[in-house]
C-alpha positions as CSV (number, residue, x, y, z in Angstrom):
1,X,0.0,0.0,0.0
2,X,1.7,3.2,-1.3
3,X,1.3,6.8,0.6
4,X,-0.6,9.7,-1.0
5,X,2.4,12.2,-2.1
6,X,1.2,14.8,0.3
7,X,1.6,12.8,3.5
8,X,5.1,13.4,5.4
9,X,6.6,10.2,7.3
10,X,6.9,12.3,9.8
11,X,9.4,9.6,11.6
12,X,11.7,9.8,9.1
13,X,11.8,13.7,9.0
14,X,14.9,15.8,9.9
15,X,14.8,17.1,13.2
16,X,14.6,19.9,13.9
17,X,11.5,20.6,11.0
18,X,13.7,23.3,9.0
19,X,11.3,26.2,8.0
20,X,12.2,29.3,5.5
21,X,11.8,32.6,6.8
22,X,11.8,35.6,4.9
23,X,11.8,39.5,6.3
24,X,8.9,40.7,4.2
25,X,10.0,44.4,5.6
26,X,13.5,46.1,5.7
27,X,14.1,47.2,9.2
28,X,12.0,46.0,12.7
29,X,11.8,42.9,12.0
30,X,12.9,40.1,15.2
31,X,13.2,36.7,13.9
32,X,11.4,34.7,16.3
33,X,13.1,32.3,18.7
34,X,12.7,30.2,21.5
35,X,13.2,31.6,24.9
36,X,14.0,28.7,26.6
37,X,15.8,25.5,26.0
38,X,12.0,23.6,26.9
39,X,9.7,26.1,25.3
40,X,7.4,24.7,23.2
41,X,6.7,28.6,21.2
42,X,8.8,30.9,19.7
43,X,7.8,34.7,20.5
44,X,6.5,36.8,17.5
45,X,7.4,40.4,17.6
46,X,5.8,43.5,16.4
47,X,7.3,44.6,13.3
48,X,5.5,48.8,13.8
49,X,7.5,52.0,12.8
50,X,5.3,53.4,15.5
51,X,3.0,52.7,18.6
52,X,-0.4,51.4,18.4
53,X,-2.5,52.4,21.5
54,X,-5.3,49.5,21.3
55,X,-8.8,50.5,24.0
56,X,-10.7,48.2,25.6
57,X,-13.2,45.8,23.6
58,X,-10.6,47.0,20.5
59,X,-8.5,44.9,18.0
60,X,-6.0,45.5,15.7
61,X,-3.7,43.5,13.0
62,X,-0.1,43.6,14.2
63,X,2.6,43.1,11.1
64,X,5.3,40.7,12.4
65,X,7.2,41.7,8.8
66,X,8.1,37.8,8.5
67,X,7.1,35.4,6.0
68,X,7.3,31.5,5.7
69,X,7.6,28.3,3.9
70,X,6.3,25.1,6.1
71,X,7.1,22.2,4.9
72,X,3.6,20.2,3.7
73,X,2.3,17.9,6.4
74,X,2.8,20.9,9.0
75,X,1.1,24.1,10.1
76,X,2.2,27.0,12.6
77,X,-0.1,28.0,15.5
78,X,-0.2,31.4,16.6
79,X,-1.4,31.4,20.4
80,X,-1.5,34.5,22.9
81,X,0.9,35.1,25.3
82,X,-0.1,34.4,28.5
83,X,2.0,37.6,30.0
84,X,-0.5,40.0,27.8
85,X,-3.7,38.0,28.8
86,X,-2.9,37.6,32.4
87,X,-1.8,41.2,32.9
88,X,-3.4,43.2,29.9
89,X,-6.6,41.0,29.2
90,X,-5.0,41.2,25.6
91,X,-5.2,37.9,23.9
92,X,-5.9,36.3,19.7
93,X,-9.2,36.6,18.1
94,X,-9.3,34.1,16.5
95,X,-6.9,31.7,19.1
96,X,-5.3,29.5,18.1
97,X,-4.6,30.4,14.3
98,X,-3.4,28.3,12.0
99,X,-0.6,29.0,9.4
100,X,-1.0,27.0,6.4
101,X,1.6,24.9,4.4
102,X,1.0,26.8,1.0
103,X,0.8,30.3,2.6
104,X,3.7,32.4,1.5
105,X,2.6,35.8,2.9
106,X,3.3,38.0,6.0
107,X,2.3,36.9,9.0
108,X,-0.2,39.5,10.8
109,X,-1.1,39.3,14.5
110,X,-5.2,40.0,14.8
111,X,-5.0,41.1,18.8
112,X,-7.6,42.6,20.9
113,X,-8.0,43.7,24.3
114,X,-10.3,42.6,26.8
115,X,-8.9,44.2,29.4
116,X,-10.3,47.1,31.3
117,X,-7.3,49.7,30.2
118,X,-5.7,51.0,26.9
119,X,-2.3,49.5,26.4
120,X,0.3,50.4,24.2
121,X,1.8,47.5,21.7
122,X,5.5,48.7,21.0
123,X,7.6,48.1,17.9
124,X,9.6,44.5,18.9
125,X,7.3,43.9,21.7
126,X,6.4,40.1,21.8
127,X,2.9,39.7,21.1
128,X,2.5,36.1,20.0
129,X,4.0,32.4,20.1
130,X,4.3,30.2,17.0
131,X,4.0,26.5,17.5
132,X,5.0,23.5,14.7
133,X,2.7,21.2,14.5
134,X,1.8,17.9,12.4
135,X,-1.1,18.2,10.1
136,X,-3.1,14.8,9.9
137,X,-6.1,14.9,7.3
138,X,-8.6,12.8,7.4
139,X,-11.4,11.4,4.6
140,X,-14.8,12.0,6.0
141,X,-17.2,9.2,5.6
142,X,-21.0,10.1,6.1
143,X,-23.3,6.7,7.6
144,X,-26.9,7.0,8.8
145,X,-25.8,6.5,12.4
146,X,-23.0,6.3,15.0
147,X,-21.6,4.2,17.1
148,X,-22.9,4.9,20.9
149,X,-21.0,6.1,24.0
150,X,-21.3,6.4,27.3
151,X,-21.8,9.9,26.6
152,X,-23.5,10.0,23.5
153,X,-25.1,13.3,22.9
154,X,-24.8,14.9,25.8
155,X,-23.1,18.2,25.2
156,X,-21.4,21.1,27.2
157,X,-20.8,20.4,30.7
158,X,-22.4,17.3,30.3
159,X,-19.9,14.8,31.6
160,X,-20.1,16.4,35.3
161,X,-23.6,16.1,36.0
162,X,-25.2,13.6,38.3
């Protein structure tokens, strides 16, 4: 049994996953890195020539002025920093977003602020993490019925009710 073309083995594949990266602008641009020798993100920076002052209940799209190629069979997660939502309230919109294999173009930030006061998003500041992941796709099959659980149907909060 032969593998479709577009599935990685994703034993066999060099670690670590190399990934281009382009600067997409000239100047304020940080590559991203990890901060720690265990850290599962790298920190995304604001690429800005200037502030943005971002109010409560208020988003924005941050340029990070970087650009990528993942490899097919992989995606990149952008997640909030927990530093910004914890002290800030500022967090993704759309949380966790995904970064597709065949996108080639800049990477933009879509924050917004939940918090109670108007903050100030720098040019470098980290405003992001970017997590590798493996892409598995699936074929959908549609039957007339499923298999039954324990659960079954029951739906939010249903699994610690008496």
């Amino acid at each position: 049994m032969s593998k479709p073309s577009n599935c990685h083995n994703l034993q066999s594949e060099k670690l670590p996953l190399e990934v281009q990266l382009k600067r997409v602008h000239a100047t304020g641009v940080t590559i991203p890195q990890y901060m720690t020798a265990a850290a599962a993100g790298m920190d995304l920076h604001a690429a800005l020539a200037e502030t943005i002052d971002l109010a409560p209940g208020e988003r924005t799209l941050v340029p990070t002025g970087l650009a990528m190629a993942i490899p097919e069979g992989y995606e990149a997660q952008v997640r909030p920093r927990s530093g910004l939502a914890w002290r800030h309230g500022v967090t993704l919109v759309n949380a966790p977003g995904t970064i597709d294999a065949d996108y080639r173009g800049e990477i933009g930030i879509i924050l917004i602020n939940h918090g109670h006061d108007t903050i100030s998003i720098q040019p470098g500041d980290r405003i992001a993490q970017l997590v590798f992941a493996p892409v598995i796709r699936v074929k959908l099959v549609e039957v007339p019925e499923l298999s039954e659980t324990l659960r079954s149907d029951g739906g939010f909060g249903h699994t610690g009710r008496q």
